[in-house]
Structure formats: structure tokens, C-alpha cells
C-alpha positions as CSV (number, residue, x, y, z in Angstrom):
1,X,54.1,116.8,65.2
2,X,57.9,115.9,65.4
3,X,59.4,112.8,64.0
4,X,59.6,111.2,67.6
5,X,56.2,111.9,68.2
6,X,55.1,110.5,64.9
7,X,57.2,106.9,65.7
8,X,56.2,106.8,69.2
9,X,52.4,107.2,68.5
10,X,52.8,104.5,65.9
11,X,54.2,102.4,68.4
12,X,51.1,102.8,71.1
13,X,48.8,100.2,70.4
14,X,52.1,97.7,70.8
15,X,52.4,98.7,74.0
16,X,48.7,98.3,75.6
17,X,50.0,94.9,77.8
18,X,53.1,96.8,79.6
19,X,51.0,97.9,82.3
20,X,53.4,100.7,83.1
21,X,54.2,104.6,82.3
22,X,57.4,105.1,80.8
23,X,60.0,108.2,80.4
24,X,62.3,108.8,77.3
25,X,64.7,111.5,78.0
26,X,65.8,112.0,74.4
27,X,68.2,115.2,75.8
28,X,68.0,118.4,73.8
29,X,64.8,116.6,71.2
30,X,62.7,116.7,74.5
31,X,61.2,114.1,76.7
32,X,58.1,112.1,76.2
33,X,55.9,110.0,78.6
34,X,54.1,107.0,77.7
35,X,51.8,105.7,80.0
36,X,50.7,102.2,79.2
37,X,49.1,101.4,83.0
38,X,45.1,101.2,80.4
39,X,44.7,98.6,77.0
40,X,45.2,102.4,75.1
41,X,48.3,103.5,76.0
42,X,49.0,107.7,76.0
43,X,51.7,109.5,74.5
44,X,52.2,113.2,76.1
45,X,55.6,115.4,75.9
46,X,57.1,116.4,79.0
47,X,60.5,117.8,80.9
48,X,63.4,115.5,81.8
49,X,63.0,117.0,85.9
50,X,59.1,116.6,85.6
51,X,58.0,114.8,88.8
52,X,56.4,112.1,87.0
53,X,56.2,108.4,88.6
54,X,58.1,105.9,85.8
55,X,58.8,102.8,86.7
56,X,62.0,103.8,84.2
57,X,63.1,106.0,82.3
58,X,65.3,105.5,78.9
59,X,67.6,108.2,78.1
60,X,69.2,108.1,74.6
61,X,69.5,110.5,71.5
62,X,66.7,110.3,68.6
63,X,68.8,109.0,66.3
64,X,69.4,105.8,68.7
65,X,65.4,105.4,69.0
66,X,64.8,105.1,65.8
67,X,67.6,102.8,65.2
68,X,66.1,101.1,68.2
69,X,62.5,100.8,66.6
70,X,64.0,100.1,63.2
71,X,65.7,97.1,64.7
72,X,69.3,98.4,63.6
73,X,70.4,98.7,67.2
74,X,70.8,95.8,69.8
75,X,69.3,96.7,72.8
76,X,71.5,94.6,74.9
77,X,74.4,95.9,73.0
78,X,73.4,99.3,73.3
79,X,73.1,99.7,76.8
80,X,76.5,98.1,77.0
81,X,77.8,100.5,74.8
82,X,76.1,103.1,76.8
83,X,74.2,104.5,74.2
84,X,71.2,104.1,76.1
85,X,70.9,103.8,80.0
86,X,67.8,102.8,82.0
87,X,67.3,103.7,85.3
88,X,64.2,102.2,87.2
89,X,62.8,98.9,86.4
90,X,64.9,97.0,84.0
91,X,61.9,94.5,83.4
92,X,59.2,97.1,81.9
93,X,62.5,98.5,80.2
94,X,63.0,94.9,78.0
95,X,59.3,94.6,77.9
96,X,59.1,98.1,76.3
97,X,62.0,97.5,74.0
98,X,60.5,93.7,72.9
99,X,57.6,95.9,71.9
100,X,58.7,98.5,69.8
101,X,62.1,97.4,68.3
């Protein structure tokens, strides 16, 4: 398993109320899909151009997710800064952050 694997599988049972699936597009260290629509969320790898229904998807490096999880980025300020972007639903995106960071 990789080291984003690892973190977002230790995330999981944090996110059994989001109700949603989820996309990270983490560029050239893959993309994974976490689909939280059950109470046990599912963690699978993917492709950024899979045809998969998100209701959004959260593109930004590794480095940025873990600082994101280990609560030494500010969402808010980070998607200012544009080291993360969201496209799709903004509201699952800061339930999903509220979760995890």
C-alpha cells in the first residue's frame, strides 16, 4: 500500500455521515475514490478521466493532503491559494475536509 492509501483508509470510518462518493486527483501519485453514499465508506484507486459520478472532485498534490489531514494547511486558504481546487459540490467538499483535516 502507498502512503495515500494508508492515510486515506485511516480516514474512512470519519467519513461514514457524508453520504457521497468523492474523487482525489492527486496528479502523477494517482487518483483515489471514496465512496461514502453506506455508514462503511470504500476506498478504491482509480484514473483522473474514469467516468465515475462525484459529486466533486479535489485535485491537489500528496504533499498538500497530508498537510491537509495533518491540519498544517487551511482549507479555505488553500483553495485560495490554489493549491487545491474543487470542482462539483462545494458542500460535500467542506464536509469532507471538516472530516479528515
Amino acid at each position: 500500500m502507498s502512503d495515500v492509501e494508508d492515510r486515506l483508509r485511516d480516514v474512512l470510518p470519519r467519513l461514514n455521515r457524508l453520504g457521497a462518493v468523492v474523487r482525489f486527483d492527486l496528479g502523477g501519485d494517482g487518483c483515489w475514490v471514496v465512496d461514502a453514499r453506506s455508514p462503511h465508506p470504500t476506498l478504491s484507486e482509480g484514473e483522473s478521466d474514469d467516468e465515475i459520478d462525484a459529486a466533486c472532485t479535489i485535485r491537489l498534490s500528496a504533499d498538500n493532503l497530508f498537510k491537509l489531514m495533518d491540519g498544517r494547511m487551511d482549507p479555505m486558504l488553500g483553495y485560495t491559494l490554489g493549491k487545491l481546487k474543487v470542482t462539483g459540490s462545494m458542500g460535500v467538499a467542506m464536509k469532507l475536509v471538516g472530516a479528515i483535516g
